[in-house]
C-alpha positions in Angstrom: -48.9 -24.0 21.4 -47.4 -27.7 21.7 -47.5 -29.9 24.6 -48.3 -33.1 25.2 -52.0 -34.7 24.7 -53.3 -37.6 26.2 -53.6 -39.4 22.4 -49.6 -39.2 22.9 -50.1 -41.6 25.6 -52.5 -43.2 24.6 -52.7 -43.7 20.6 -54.4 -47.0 20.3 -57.3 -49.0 22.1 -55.7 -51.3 25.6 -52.3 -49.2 24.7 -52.1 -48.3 28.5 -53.3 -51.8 30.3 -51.6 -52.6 33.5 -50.6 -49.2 33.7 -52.1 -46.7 36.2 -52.5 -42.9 35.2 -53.0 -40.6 37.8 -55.5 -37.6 37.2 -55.4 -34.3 38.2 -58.9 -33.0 38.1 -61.1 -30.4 39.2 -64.2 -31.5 41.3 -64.7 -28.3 43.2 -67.9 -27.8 42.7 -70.8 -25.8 44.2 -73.3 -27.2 46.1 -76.7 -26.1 47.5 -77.5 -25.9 50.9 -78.7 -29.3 51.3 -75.4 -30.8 49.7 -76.5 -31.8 46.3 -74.3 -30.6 43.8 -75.9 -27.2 42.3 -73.6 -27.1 39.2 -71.5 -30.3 37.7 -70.4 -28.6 34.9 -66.5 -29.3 36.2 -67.4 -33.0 36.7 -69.2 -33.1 33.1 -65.7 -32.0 31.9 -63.7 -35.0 33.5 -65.8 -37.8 32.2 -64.6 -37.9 28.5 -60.9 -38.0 29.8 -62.0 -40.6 32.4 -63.6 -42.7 29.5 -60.6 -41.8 27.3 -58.4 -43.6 30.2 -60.9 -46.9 30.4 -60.3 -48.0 26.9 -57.1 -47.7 27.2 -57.0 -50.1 29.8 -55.6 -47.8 32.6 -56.1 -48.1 36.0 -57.4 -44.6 36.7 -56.5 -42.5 40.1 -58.3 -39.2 40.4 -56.9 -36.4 42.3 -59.2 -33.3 43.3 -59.4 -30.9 46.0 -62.6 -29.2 47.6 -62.7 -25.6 49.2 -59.8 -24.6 51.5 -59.3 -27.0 54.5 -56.2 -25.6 55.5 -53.8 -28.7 55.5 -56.4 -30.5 58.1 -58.6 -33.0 57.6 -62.6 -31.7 57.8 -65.1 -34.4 57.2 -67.5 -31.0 55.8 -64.9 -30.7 53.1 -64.4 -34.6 52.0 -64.9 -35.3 48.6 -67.3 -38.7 48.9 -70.0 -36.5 48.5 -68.5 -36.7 44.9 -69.2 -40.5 43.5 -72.5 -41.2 43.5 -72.5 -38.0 41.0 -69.7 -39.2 39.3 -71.2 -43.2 39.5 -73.9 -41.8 37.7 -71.6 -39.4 35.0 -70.0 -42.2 33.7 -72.0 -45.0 34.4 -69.5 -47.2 36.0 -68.4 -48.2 39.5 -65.7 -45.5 41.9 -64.1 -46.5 44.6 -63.7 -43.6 47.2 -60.2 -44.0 49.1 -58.7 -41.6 52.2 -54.9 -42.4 51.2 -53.4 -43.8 48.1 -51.6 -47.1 48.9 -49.9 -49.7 46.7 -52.0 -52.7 48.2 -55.4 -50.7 47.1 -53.6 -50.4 43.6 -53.1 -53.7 43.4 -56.8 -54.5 43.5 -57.7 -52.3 40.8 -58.5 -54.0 37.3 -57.8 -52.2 33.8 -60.8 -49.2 33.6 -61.3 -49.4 37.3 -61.6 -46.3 38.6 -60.5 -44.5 42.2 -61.3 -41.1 43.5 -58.8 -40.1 46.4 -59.9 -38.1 49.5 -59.0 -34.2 49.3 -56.0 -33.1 48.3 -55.6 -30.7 50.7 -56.2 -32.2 53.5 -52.5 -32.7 53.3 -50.6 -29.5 54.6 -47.8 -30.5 51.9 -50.3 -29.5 48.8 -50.4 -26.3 48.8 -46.6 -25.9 49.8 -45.3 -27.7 46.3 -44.1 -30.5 48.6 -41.7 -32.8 46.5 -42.2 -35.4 48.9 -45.6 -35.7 48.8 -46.0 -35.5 45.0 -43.4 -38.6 45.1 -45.2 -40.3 47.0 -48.2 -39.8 44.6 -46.1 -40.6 41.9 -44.6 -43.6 42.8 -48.0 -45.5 42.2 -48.6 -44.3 38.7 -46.9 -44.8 35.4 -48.1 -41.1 33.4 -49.8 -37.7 35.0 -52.7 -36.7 33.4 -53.6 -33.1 34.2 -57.2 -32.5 33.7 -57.4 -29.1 35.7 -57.0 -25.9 33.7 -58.6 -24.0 36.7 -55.6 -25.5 39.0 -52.7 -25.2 36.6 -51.9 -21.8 38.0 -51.0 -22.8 41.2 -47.3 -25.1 42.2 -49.0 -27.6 44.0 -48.1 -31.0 44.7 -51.1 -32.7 42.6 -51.2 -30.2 40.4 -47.9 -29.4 39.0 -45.0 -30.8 41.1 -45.8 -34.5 40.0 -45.7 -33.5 36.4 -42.1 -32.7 37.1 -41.3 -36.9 38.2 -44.2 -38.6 35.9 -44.5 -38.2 31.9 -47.6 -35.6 31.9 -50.2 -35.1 29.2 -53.3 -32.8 29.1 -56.5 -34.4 29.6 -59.5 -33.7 26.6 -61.0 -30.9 28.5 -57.0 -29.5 29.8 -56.1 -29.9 25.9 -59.5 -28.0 24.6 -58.7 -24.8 27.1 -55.2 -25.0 25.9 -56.5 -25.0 22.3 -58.9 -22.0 22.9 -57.5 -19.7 24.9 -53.7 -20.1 22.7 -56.0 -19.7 19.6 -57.3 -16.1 20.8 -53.9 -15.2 22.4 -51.3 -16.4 20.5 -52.4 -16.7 17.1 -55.4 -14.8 17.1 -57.5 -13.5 13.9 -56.8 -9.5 13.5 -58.8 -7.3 14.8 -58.1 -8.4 17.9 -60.7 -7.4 20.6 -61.0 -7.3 24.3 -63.3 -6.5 27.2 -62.4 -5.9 30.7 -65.3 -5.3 33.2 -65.2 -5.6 37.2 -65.2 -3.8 40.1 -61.7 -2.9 40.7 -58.5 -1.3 38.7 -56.0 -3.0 41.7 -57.1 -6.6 40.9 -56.8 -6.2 36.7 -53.7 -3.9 36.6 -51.0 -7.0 35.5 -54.3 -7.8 33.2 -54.6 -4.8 31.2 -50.8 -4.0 30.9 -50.5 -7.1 29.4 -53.7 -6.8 26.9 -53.0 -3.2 25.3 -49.9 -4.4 23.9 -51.6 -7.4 22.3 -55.2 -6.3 21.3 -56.6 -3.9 19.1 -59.3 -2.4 20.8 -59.8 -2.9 24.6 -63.3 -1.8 26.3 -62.8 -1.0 30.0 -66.1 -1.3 31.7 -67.6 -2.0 35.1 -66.3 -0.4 38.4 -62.9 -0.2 37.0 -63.8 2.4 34.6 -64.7 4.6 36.8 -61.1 4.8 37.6 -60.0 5.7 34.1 -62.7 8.4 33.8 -61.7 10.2 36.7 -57.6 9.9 35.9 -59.4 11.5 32.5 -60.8 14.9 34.7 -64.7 13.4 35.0 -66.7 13.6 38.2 -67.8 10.2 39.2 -69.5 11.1 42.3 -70.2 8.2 44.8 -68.7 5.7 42.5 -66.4 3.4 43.2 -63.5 4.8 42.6 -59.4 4.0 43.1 -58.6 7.8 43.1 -55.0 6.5 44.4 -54.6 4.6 41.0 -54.9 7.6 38.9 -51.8 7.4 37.5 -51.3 4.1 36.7 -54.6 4.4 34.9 -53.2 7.3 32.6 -49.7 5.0 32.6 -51.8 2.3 30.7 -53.9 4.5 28.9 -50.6 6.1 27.7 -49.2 2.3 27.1 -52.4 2.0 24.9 -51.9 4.4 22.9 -48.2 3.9 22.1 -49.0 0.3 21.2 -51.6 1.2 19.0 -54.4 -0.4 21.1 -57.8 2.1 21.1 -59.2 2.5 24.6 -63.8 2.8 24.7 -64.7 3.8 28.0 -68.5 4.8 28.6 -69.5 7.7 27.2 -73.1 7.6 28.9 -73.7 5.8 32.1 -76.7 4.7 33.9 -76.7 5.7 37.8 -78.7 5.4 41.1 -78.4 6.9 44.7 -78.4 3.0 45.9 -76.5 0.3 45.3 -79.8 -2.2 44.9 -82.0 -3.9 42.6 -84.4 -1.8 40.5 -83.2 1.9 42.4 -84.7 5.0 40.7 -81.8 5.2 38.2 -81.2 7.7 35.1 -78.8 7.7 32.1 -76.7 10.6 31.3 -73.9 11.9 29.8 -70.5 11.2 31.5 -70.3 15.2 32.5 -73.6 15.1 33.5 -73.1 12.9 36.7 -73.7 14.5 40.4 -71.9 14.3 43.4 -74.2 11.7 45.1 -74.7 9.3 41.7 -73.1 5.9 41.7 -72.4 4.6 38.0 -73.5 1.4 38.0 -73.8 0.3 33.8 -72.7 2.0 30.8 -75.2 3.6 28.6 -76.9 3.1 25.4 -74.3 5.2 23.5 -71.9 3.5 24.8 -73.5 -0.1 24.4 -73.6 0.8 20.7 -70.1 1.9 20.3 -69.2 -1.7 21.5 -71.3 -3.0 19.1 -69.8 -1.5 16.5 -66.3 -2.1 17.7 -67.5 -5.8 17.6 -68.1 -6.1 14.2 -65.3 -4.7 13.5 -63.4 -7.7 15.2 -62.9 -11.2 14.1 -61.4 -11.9 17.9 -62.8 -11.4 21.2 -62.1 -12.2 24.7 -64.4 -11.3 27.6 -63.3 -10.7 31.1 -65.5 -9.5 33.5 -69.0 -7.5 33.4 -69.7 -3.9 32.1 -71.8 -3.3 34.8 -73.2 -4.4 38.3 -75.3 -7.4 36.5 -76.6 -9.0 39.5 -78.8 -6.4 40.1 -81.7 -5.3 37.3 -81.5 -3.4 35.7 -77.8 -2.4 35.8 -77.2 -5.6 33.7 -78.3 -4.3 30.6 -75.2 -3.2 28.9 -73.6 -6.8 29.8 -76.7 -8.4 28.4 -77.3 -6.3 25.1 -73.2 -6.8 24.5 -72.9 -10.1 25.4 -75.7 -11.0 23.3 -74.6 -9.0 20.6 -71.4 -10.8 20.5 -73.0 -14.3 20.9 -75.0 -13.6 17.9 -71.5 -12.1 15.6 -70.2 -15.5 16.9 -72.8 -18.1 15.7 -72.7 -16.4 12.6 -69.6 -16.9 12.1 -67.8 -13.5 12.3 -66.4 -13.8 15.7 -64.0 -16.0 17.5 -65.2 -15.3 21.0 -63.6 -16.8 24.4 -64.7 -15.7 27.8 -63.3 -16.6 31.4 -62.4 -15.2 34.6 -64.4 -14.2 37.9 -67.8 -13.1 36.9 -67.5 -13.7 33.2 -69.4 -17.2 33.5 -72.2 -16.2 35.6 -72.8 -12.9 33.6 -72.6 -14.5 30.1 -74.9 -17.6 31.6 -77.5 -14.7 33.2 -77.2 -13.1 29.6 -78.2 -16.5 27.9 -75.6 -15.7 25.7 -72.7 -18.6 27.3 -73.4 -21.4 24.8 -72.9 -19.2 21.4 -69.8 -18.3 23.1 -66.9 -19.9 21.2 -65.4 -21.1 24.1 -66.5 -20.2 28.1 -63.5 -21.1 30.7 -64.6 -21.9 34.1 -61.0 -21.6 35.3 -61.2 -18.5 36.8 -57.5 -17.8 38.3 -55.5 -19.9 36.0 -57.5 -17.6 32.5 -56.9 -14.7 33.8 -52.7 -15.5 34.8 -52.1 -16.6 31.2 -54.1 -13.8 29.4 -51.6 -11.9 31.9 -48.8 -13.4 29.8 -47.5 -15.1 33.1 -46.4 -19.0 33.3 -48.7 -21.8 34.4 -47.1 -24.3 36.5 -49.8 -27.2 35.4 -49.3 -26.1 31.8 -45.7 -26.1 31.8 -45.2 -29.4 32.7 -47.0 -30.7 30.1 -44.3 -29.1 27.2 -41.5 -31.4 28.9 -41.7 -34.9 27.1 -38.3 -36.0 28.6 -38.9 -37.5 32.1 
């Protein structure tokens, strides 16, 4: 995929001083009870376009927002909380500003660097306001978008001001771009995928869209329960979408037209209560009783993965094969997450994960890091494996402005 990378702007040491690049990030992180920051992965991923930005001389604004304030200003949901975390990521001085104003600007020296208050504390951000991206851009000379997880949506800060300021993809924008084209666009044949999660209604633009690109697709989770009762099985007290019966034998159908081989569990583990450690059993996917809730797939089934996965050379991983949270209904989502982890640091497999539960599972797995690539852009991963558009992405394949 080509679009514009921030070495287009910036291709040689000072090549941006006096300029100022504003910076669409993502610090939306989570945070304990006490405030602290519980996870700074997303800020982690900021700081090497930040110091990328510094020796080019630019003065660097930083755009974020944090939860859903609802257009109004809520001092619970400011984003100061943010620089001493930040101070200390890139070991330099932020400034922490409510507005963005041409006098504050002014003050700034080449590498200085400005966080600005919540984005949507402006009612105008989430709308795709042209005014208000405007008047963001009219203090900046370039757009640097920095936040895969927000390129899905047409916001202002996000998108909109890509469409007025020349726009380039930050280092950790450009290195999502790079993985998640890799495994989509031009991916290595065999070409597999799972699809895990609770329900068939949130995935069914997901899986139209991947059995006419993948090779093998394994539908696990809730969601297969779906699929095995459009097939004639008894799923008991599953969860179920009995109403999207057909559309699961319409993609099923799709599948096989495209060529694309369908696993679904052929042995599940079940329980009579949706908790941690219930008396469970594993049986045969005929064998399950009227009051059994399927909560993993089986061993059977966990080695038919396995097998489909080294027959791969491509993976992506969306959602887990079974209700993880809870031991020991995470097994199958360990053993094959591991499993795959292991093809990949071997060398066999290109593997890229994102999406809802995919980082927690493959993290509780200990199986994240061998990952070829993990997204944390949960939305905005799941939209483009979809096949749909990214307004924050397609700003960045304009380079006339």
């Amino acid at each position: 995929m080509k679009f514009q990378r921030l070495e287009d702007a910036i291709p040689k040491k000072n090549a941006l001083k006096g300029k100022t690049a504003l910076v669409r990030v993502d610090f939306n992180v989570p945070r304990n009870k006490d405030g602290s920051i519980s996870d700074d992965t997303r800020l982690q991923a900021a700081v090497p376009t930040i110091k990328a930005l510094q020796t080019a001389g630019a003065k660097i604004i930083l755009l974020s927002h944090y939860g859903r304030p609802k257009g109004k200003a809520d001092p619970k949901l400011s984003l100061e909380f943010i620089v001493p975390a930040l101070v200390e990521a890139i070991e330099d001085e932020v400034s922490f500003s409510e507005k963005l104003s041409e006098p504050l600007i002014s003050t700034m020296e080449p590498g200085d660097v400005l966080l600005i208050e919540n984005t949507r504390f402006n009612e105008m951000e989430t709308k795709g306001d042209r005014g208000m991206a405007e008047n963001l851009a009219k203090h900046a000379d370039i757009f640097v978008m920095d936040a895969f997880s927000a390129a899905h949506r047409n916001h202002a800060s996000s998108a909109v001001v890509g469409e007025i300021l020349p726009a380039y993809a930050g280092l950790a924008m450009e290195r999502e771009l790079d993985h998640v084209s890799q495994v989509l666009d031009n991916p290595k044949s065999p070409v597999m995928g799972v699809v895990g999660g609770a329900k068939v209604s949130s995935k069914i633009d997901l899986l139209e869209s991947l059995v006419s690109k993948l090779d093998i697709l394994v539908i696990g989770g809730g969601m297969a329960n779906t699929f095995l009762f459009a097939q004639g099985h008894n799923v008991g007290a599953s969860l179920c979408e009995n109403d999207l019966k057909d559309k699961a034998l319409e993609i099923l159908k799709a599948a096989k037209k495209a060529k694309c081989k369908i696993l679904l569990p052929v042995d599940v583990v079940t329980a009579k209560e949706f908790a941690a450690n219930a008396k469970h059993k594993q049986c045969a996917i005929d064998d399950v009783k009227a009051k059994d809730m399927i909560l993993d797939c089986g061993t059977a089934t966990v080695e038919t993965i396995m097998k489909a996965m080294d027959s791969a050379k491509t993976l992506i991983w969306n959602g887990p094969l079974g209700a993880f949270e809870m031991t020991p209904f995470d097994t199958s989502t360990v053993e094959a997450a591991k499993y795959a982890a292991k093809l990949t640091k071997a060398g066999k497999l290109i593997s890229v994960a994102g999406g809802g539960d995919t980082v927690a599972a493959l993290k509780h797995a200990g199986a994240a890091d061998d990952f070829t690539f993990v997204s944390t852009a949960g939305g905005a991963f799941l939209e483009w494996m979809e096949g749909k558009p990214l307004p924050g992405v397609e700003i960045l394949k304009n380079k006339t402005k």
